[in-house]
N, C-alpha and C positions, 0 to 999 in steps of 0.2 A: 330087258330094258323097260324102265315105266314109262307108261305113255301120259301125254298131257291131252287135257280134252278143253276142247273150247266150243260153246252153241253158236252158231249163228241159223239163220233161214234165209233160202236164195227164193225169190218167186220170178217164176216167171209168164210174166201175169201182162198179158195187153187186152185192153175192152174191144171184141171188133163189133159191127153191126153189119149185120148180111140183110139185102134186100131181096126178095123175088118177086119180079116184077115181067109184064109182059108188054110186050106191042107198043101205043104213044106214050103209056102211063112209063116207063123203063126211061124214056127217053127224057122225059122231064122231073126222073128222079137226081138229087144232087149229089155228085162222088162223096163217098164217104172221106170223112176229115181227114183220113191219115194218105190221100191222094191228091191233096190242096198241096199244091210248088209245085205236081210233078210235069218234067218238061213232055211236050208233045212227043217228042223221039222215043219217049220209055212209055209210052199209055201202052202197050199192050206187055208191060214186063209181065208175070209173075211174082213179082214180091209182092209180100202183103204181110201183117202180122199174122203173132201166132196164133190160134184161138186155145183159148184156157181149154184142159181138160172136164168132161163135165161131172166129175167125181176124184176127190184122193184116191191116191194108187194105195193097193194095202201095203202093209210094210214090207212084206217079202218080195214085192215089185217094185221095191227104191232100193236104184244101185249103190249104195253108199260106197260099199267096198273097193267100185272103181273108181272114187275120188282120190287122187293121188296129192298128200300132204309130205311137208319135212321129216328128215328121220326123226323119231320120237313123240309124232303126233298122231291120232286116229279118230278117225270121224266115226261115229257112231249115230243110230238114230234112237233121240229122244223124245219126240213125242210123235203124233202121227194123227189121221182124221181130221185135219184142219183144210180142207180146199181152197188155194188159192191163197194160204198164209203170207200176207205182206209185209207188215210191219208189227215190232214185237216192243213191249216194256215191260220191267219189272214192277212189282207190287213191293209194298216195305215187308209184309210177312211171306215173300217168297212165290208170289201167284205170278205166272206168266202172263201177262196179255196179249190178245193177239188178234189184227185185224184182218178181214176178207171182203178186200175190196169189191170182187164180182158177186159172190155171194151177199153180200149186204149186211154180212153179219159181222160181231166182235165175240170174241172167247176167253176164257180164263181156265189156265192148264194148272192143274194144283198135281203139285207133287208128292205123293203118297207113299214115302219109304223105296223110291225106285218105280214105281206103277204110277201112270199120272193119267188123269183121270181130265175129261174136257165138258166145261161146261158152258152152254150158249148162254150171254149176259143181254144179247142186243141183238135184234133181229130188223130187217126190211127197212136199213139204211139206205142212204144215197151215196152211194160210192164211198163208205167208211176206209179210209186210210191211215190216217195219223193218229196213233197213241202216245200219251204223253202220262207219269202217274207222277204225283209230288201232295205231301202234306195226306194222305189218306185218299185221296181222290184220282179219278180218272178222266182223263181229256182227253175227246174223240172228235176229230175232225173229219166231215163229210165234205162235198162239194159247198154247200151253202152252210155252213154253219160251225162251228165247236160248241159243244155240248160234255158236263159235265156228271160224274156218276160219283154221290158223296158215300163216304165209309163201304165202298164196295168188297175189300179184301171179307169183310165179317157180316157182307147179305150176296151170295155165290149163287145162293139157291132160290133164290127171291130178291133180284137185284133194282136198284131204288130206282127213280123217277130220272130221266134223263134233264139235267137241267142247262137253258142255253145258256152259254159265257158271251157268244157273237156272233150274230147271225144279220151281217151285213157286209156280204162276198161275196163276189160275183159269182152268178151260177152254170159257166160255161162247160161244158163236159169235155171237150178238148185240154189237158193238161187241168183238167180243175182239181186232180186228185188230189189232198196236202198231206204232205208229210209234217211232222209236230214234235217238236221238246221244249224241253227249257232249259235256257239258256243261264249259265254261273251267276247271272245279273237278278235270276228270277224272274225272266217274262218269259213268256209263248212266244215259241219261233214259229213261222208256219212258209210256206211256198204259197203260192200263187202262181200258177203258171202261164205262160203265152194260151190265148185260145187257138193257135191256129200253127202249121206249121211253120209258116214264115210271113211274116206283115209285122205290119208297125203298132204293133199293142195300145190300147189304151193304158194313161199310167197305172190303171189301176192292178192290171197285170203285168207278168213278165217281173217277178221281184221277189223278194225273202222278206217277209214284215215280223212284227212282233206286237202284243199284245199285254196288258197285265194280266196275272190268273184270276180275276175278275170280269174281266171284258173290255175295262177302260183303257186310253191312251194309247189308241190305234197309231203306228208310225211304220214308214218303210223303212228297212235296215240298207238292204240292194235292189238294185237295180238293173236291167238287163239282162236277168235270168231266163232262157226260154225253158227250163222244165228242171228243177231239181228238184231229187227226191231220197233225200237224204244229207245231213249233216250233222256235225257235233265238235264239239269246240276243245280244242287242244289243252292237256290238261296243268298244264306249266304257264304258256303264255294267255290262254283265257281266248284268243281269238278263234272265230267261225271259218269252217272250214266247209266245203260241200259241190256234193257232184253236179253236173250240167247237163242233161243230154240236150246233142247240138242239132241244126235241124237236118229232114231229109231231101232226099232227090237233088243235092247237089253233085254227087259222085259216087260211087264206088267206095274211094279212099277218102273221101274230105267230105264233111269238117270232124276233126277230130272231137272226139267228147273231151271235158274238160274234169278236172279236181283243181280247186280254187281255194283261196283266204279272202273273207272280207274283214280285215282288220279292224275297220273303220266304220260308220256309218256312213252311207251316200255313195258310194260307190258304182258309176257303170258298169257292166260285165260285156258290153258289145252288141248283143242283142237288139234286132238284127240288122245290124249294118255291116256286124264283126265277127267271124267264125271262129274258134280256133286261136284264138290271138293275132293271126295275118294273115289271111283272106278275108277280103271285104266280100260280100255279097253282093253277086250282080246285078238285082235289081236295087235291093235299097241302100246299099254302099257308096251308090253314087256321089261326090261329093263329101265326102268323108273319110278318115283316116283310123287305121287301127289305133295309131299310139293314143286314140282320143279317149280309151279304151282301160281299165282294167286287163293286165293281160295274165293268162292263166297260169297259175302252179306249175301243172303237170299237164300233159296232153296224154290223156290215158287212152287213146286208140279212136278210129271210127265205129261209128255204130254198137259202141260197145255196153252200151243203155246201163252207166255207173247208178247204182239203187243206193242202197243202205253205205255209212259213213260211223264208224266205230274206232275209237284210241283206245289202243290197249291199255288199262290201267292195275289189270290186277295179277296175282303172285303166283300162280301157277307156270305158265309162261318164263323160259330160261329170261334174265334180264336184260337181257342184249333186245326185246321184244317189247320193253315198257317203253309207251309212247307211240307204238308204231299204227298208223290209221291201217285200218280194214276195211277194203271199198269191195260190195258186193256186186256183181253186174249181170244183169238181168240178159246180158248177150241180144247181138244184132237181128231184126228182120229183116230189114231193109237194105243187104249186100248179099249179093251171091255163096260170097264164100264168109261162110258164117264167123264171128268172132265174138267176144266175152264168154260168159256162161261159168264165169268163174269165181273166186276171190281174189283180190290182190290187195299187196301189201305196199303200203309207202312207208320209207323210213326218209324224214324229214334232216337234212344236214344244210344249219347256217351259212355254212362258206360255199355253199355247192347245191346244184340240182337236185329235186330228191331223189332217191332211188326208186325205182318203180320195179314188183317182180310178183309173179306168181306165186301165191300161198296153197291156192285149191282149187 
């Protein structure tokens, strides 16, 4: 049987911040951000995020072989040495890009006849996450900024002057991470995230904006968004598609993480008044109703932290598989019993729900 091979990269990657502190000073240190909502009855749980490894495992310590895919398909690994690979673009002559969030760095994986070779383009960022490449160039989104790297595919080894496109976003490190494309229209998509687990955001967060590839013509596309980080737009109807993670220490089982369409401009997504599509939030739901709400696609599980957003478009793939989104999940910290850590696949159907199921 031939096998078909498809790349993607799963990160699983959370920023934590550990303090050691002693005596009065302990005591007037403030919980760390991802312990903002948690109710008194769970302060002494145990969860907590993961904390990143502080090194790539070599390749003969990545289990690939126990990733279990469809008959006909095999994961392989192709490239390796990248710590904390988050978000990946293609170059027009075949260069991979690839950002590290915790590290600070961005890379470009040149493929060399089967041997691929890594080279550091960008070093001692702020939280680099979103890469974006179109027209020769490359767009890199940090916490406070997108910045541009011109004709980089043909300076690898000497890569040119970072130049900023917009560097006027907020700089909160709570959700500030951005993920970034471009969208069939030709602007810069980017996230903006809630800073906090749960409150009432300033507008300026909590949204999916866009930009020109210049900088100008700042607008919001959504709204409501508490943390997406990843999307891409279906390649038939042209609309935005993208994951949500919902917030925590409401439960165990709830609030579902969501996969969404914003068809439209303007759009609410619920945040935070609306979890899930129907559960309000008990503190700031008050008074308010879900159907006021954007309601979601798909509810693709609790705590199941949907990353990266991919439609299949191309020929390797039997065709029963063109079209179908590829939602990567960075898997839960925040529940007992652990969930995501996978890929899944949605196959979108008109007249019906979509299908939701396991790829890897």
């Amino acid at each position: 049987m031939r096998f078909r091979t498809f790349r993607f990269a799963l990160s699983l990657t959370v920023v934590v911040a550990f303090v050691l502190a002693t005596g009065p000073l302990a005591a007037q240190q403030a919980p760390p951000s991802w312990k903002q909502g948690q109710p008194k009855d769970m302060e002494s749980s145990s969860l907590s995020p993961i904390a990143q490894p502080p090194a790539p495992k070599a390749p003969g310590e990545i289990p690939v072989d126990k990733i279990k895919v469809p008959s006909g398909f095999k994961v392989e690994l192709w490239a390796h040495g990248i710590n904390n690979a988050r978000a990946m673009t293609w170059g027009d002559r075949g260069t991979l890009f690839v950002s590290s969030r915790v590290a600070g760095n961005v890379y470009a994986v040149v493929d060399k006849g089967g041997a691929r070779e890594v080279k550091t383009i960008a070093k001692g960022l702020n939280l680099p996450n979103g890469v974006a490449f179109k027209d020769g160039t490359l767009y890199i989104a940090e916490i406070h900024r997108i910045t541009k790297m011109e004709g980089i595919e043909g300076k690898l080894d000497s890569p040119p002057e970072m130049k900023v496109v917009y560097d006027t976003l907020p700089k909160d490190a709570p959700h500030g991470w951005k993920y970034l494309a471009f969208g069939p229209d030709g602007k810069l998509y980017f996230n903006i995230g809630a800073p906090c687990n749960i409150c009432v955001p300033p507008d300026t967060h909590a949204n999916i904006s866009r930009v020109n590839p210049d900088g100008t013509g700042f607008e919001y596309w959504a709204h409501g968004v508490r943390n997406s980080v990843g999307f891409d737009w279906h390649p038939v109807t042209k609309e935005l598609y993208f994951t949500t993670h919902g917030r925590d220490w409401l439960g165990e089982d709830v609030p579902s993480d969501r996969f969404d369409v914003a068809a439209k401009k303007g759009l609410h997504f619920g945040y935070p008044y609306c979890h899930q599509g129907d559960i309000l939030d008990p503190e700031f739901g008050r008074g308010r109703a879900c159907g006021e709400f954007a309601a979601p696609l798909l509810k693709t599980g609790p705590h199941v932290a949907g990353n990266g957003v991919e439609f299949y478009t191309g020929s390797m793939f039997p065709s029963e598989y063109k079209n179908r989104a590829f939602l990567a999940q960075r898997g839960s910290w925040n529940r007992s019993q652990k969930t995501g850590f996978r890929v899944m696949m949605v196959t979108l159907r008109p007249a019906d729900v979509p299908r939701y199921e396991v790829f890897a």
